[in-house]
C-alpha positions as CSV (number, residue, x, y, z in Angstrom):
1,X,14.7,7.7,7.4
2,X,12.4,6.0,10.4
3,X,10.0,3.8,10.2
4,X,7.3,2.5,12.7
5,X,6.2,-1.2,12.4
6,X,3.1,-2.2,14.1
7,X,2.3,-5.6,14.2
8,X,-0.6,-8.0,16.0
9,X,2.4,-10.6,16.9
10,X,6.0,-9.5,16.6
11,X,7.0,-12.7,17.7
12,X,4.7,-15.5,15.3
13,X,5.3,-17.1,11.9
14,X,3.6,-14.0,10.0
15,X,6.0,-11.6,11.7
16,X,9.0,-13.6,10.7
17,X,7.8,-14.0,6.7
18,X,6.3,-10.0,6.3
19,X,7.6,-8.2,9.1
20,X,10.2,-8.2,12.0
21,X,11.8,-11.1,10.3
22,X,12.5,-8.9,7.2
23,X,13.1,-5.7,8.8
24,X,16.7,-6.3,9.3
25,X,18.0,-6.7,6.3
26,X,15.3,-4.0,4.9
27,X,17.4,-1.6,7.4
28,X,20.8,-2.7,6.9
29,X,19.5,-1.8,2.9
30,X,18.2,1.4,3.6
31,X,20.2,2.6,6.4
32,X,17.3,3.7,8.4
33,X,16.0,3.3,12.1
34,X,12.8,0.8,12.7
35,X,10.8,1.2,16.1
36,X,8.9,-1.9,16.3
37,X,5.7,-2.5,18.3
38,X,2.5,-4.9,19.0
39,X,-0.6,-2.6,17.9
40,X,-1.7,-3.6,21.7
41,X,1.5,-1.9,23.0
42,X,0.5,1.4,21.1
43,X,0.2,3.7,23.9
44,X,0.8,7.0,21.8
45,X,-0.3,8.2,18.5
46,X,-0.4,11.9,19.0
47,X,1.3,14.1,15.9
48,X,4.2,15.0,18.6
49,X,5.2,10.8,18.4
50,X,3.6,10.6,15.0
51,X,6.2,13.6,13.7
52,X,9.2,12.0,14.4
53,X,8.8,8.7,11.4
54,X,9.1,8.7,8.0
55,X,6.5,6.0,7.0
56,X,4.3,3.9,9.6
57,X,4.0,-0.4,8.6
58,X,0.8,-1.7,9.8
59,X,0.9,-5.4,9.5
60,X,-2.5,-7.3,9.2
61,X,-4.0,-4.8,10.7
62,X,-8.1,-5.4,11.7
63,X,-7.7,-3.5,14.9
64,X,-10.2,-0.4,15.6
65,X,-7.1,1.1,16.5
66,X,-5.0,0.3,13.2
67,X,-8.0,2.1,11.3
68,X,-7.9,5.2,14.2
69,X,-3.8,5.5,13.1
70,X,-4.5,4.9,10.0
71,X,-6.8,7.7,9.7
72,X,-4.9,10.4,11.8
73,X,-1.9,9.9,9.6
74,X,-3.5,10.8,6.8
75,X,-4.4,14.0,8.0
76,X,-0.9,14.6,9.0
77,X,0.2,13.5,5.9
78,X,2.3,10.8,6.9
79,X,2.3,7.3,4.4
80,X,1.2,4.3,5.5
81,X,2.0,1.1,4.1
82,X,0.0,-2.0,5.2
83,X,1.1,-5.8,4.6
84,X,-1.4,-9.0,4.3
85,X,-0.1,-13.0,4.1
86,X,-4.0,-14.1,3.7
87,X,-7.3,-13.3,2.5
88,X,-9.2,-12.5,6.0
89,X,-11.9,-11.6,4.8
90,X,-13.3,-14.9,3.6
91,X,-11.6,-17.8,6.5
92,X,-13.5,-21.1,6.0
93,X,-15.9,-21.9,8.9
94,X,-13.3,-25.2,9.5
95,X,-10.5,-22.8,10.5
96,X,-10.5,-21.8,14.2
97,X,-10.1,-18.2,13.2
98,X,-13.1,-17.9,11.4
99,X,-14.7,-17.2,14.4
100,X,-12.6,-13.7,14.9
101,X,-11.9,-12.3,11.6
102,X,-15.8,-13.4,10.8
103,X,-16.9,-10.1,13.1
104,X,-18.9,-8.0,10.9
105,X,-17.0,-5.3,12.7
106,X,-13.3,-6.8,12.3
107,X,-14.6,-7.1,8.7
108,X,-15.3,-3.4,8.8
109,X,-11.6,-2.9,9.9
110,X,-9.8,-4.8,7.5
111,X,-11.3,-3.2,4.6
112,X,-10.9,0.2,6.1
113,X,-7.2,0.1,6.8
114,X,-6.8,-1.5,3.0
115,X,-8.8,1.9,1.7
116,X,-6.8,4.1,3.9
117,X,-3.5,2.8,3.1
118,X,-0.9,4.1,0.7
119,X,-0.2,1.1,-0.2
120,X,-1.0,-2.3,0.5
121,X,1.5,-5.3,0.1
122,X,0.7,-8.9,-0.2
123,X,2.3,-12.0,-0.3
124,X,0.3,-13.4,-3.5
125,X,-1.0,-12.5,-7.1
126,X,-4.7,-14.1,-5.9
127,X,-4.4,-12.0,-2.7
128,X,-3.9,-8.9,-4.9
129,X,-7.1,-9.9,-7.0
130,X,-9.4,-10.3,-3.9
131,X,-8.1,-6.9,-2.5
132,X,-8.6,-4.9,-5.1
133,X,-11.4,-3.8,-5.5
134,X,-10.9,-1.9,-2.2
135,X,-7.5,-0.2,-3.4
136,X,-5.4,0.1,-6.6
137,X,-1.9,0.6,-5.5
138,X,-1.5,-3.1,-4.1
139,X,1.5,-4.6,-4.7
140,X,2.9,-8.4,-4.7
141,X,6.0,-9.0,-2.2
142,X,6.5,-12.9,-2.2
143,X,7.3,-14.8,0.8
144,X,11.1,-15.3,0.8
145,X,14.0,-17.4,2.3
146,X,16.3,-15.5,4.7
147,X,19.7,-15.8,2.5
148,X,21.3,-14.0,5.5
149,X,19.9,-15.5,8.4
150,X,20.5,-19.4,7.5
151,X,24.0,-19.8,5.4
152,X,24.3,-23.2,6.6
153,X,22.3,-25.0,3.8
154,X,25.0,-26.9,1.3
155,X,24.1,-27.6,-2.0
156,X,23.4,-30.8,-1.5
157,X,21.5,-32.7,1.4
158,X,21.5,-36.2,2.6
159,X,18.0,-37.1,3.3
160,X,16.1,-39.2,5.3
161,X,12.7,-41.3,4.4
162,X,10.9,-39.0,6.3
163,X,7.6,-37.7,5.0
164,X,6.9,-34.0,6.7
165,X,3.7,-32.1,7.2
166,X,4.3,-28.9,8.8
167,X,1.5,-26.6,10.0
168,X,-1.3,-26.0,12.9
169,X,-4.3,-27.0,13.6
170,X,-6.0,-24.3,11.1
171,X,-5.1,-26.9,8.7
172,X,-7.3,-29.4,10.3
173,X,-10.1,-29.6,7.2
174,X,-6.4,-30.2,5.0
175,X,-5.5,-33.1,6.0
176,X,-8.7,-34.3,6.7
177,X,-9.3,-34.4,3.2
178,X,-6.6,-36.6,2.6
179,X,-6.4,-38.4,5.5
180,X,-7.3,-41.7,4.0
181,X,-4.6,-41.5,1.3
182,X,-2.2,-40.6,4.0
183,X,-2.9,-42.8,6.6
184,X,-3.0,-45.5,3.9
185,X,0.6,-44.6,2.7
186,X,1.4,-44.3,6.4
187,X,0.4,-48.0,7.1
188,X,1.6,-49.2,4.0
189,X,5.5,-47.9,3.7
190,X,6.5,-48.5,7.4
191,X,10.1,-48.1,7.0
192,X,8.9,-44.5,6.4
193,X,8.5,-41.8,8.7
194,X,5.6,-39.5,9.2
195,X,5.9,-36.4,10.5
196,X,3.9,-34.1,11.7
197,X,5.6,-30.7,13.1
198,X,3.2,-28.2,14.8
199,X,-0.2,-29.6,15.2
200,X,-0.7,-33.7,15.6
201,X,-3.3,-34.8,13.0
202,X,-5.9,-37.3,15.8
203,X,-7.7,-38.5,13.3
204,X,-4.6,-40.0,11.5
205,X,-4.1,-43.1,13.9
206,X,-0.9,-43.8,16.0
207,X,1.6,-45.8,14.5
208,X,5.0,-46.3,14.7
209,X,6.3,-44.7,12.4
210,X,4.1,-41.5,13.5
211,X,6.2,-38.9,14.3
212,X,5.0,-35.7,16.3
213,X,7.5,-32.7,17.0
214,X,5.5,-29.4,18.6
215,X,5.5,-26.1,16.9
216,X,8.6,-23.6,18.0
217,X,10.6,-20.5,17.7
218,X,10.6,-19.8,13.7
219,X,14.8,-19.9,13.7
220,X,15.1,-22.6,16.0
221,X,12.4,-24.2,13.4
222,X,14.5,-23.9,10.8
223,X,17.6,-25.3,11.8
224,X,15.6,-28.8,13.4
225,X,14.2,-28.9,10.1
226,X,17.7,-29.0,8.4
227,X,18.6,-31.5,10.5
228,X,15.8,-33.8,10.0
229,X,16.4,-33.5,6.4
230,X,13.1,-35.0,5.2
231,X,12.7,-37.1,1.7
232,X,9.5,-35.7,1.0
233,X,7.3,-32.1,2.4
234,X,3.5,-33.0,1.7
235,X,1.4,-30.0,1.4
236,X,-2.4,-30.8,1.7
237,X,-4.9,-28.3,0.6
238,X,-8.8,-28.2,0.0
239,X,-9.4,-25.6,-2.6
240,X,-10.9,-22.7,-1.3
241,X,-10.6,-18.9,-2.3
242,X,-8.5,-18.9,1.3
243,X,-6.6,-21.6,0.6
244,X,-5.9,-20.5,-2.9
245,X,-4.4,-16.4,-1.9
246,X,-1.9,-18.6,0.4
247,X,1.9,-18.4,-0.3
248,X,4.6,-21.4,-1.0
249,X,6.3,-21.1,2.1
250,X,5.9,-25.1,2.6
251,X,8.0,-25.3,-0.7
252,X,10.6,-23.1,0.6
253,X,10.6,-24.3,4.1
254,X,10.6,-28.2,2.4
255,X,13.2,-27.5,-0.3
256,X,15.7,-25.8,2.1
257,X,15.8,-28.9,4.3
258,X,16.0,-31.0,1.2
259,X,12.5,-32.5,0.2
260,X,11.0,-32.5,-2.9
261,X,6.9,-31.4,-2.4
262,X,4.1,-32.6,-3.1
263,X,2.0,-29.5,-3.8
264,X,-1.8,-28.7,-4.7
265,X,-1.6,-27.8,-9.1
266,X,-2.5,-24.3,-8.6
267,X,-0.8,-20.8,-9.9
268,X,1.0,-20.1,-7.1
269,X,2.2,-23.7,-6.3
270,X,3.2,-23.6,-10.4
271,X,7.0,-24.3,-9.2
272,X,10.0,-26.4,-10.5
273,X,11.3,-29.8,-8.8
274,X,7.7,-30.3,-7.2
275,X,5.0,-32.8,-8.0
276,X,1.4,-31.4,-8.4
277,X,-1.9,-32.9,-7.7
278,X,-5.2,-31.9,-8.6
279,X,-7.6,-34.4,-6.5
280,X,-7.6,-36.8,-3.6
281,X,-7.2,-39.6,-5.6
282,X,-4.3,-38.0,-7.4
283,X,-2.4,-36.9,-4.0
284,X,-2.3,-40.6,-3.1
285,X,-1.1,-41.6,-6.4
286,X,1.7,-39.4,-6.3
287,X,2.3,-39.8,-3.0
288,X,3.1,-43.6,-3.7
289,X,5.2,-42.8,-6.6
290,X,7.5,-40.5,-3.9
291,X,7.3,-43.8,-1.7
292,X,8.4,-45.6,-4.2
293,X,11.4,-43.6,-4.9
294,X,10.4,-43.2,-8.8
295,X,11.7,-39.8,-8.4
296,X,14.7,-38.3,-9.1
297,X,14.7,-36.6,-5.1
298,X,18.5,-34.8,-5.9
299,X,17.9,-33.4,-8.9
300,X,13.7,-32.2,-8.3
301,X,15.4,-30.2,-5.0
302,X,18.8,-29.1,-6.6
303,X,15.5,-27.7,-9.2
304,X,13.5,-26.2,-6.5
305,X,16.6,-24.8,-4.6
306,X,17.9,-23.0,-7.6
307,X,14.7,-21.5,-8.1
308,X,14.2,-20.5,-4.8
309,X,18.1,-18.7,-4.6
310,X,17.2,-16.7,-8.2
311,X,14.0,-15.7,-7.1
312,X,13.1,-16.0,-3.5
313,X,15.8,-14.7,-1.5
314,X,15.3,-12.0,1.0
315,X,18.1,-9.9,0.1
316,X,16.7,-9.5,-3.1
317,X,13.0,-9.8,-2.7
318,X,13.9,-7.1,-0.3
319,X,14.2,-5.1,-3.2
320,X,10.7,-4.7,-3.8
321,X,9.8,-3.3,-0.1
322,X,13.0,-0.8,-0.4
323,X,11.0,0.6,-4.1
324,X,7.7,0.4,-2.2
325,X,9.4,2.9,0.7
326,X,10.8,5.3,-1.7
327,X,7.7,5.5,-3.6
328,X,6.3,7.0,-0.3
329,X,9.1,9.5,0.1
């Protein structure tokens, strides 16, 4: 069995959580052979290339050129699974992609290549809802942790009182939101750290205890964030419709390096060993409580953890994209 797996970015955070990043263990699972490609690298889509896969694996395709494939394989009969991790179709006018995916014509792609597809996975229930109405073979494949990839995590961590925000600067209108509630935790608990990994909040002021680390390689990511084993993961979100077809990956990312999250009190953030907040007011309250230390840290992660290991591994979320392939054969 081969497969072909297009992608806008091989190499970023998407790729690692719904494509390249999963492929491996999806073909050590399978036993099959993965060609793997940036849709701008595409140089050939003739039936004499096209002939020689089994299934072609578009993801987040909004490309003129993902709908062209798209369409030629059907007329050669060849399935075509397609992948989303957001809700493109509605990015707030705050996030710096808005002005991209906003194209009435981009627009037009997206909901092509979702009507053209086979099947369409997604990372979220909410994501599902909003795509429906455009095909109804859409599947959920949660994000995952890669059980295979990182085998260095013991069961138990010893923290530090670090408090992380990780993310870029799409996440600008997030944090702005809370901003006062952070900052005034920030200035308030100075024998904490706060960190912020990827994009440097400027309207939360320099301080000492203001911690900045730039965004880089997704493994090499993972294993600084094990070893700066923070406390506590903060997770920041405005509700939007967006916002709200987003995955947990802060709470798996957070939990594996030991934290216990503070999380937005939605459906898909409905998760054990985290606290939830439902307003601004709220997020500072229970970020003060985490301050505090009036929470149990070991047992809310060894919670979360043991959640994430029954349900969110890779090698056996993996199981859902290996049912999804056969269903095409």
């Amino acid at each position: 069995m081969k497969l072909l797996a297009l992608t806008v970015n091989k190499n970023d955070s998407t790729s690692f959580y719904r494509a390249n990043g999963v492929l491996h263990d999806l073909k050590n699972q399978m036993n099959m052979e993965i060609t793997s490609m940036d849709f701008k690298d595409l140089k050939d889509m003739s039936w004499a290339t096209l002939f020689l896969y089994d299934v072609i694996f578009m993801q987040r395709p909004y490309q003129g050129v993902a709908v062209k494939m798209a369409q030629y394989c059907q007329e050669i009969n060849l399935p075509v699974w397609i992948d989303f991790d957001d809700y493109l179709l509605d990015i707030p006018k705050d996030n710096k992609s808005h002005q991209l995916f906003s194209v009435p014509e981009i627009q037009k792609n997206i909901v092509a290549a979702i009507q053209l597809a086979n099947v369409v996975t997604v990372s979220t229930q909410k994501l599902k809802e909003s795509f429906s109405e455009f095909n109804n073979n859409i599947h959920v494949i949660p994000n995952a942790f890669n059980d295979k990839l990182f085998t260095y995590r013991g069961s138990k961590i010893k923290t530090n009182k670090t408090v992380m925000w990780r993310g870029s600067d799409t996440h600008n209108i997030d944090l702005f939101y809370y901003a006062d509630q952070i900052y005034k935790c920030q200035d308030k608990y100075k024998d904490w750290n706060f960190l912020y990994f990827g994009w440097n909040p400027w309207f939360i002021p320099e301080a000492e205890n203001k911690k900045h680390i730039s965004a880089t390689d997704p493994v090499l990511y993972f294993k600084q964030l094990y070893k700066l084993a923070p406390r506590i993961m903060q997770v920041p979100l405005v509700r939007s419709l967006f916002n709200e077809c987003k995955s947990n990956i802060a709470f798996i990312e957070g939990t594996f390096a030991g934290a216990v999250c503070l999380v937005p009190d939605w459906k898909e953030w409905d998760l054990p060993g985290t606290l939830k907040y439902s307003s601004a007011e709220e997020y500072g309250e229970k970020l003060e409580l985490m301050l505090n230390e009036k929470v149990n840290f070991s047992k809310y992660n060894s919670q979360a953890w043991d959640y994430i290991f029954d349900n969110l591994r890779l090698s056996k979320i993996n199981h859902l994209r290996v049912n999804i392939i056969n269903s095409l054969l």
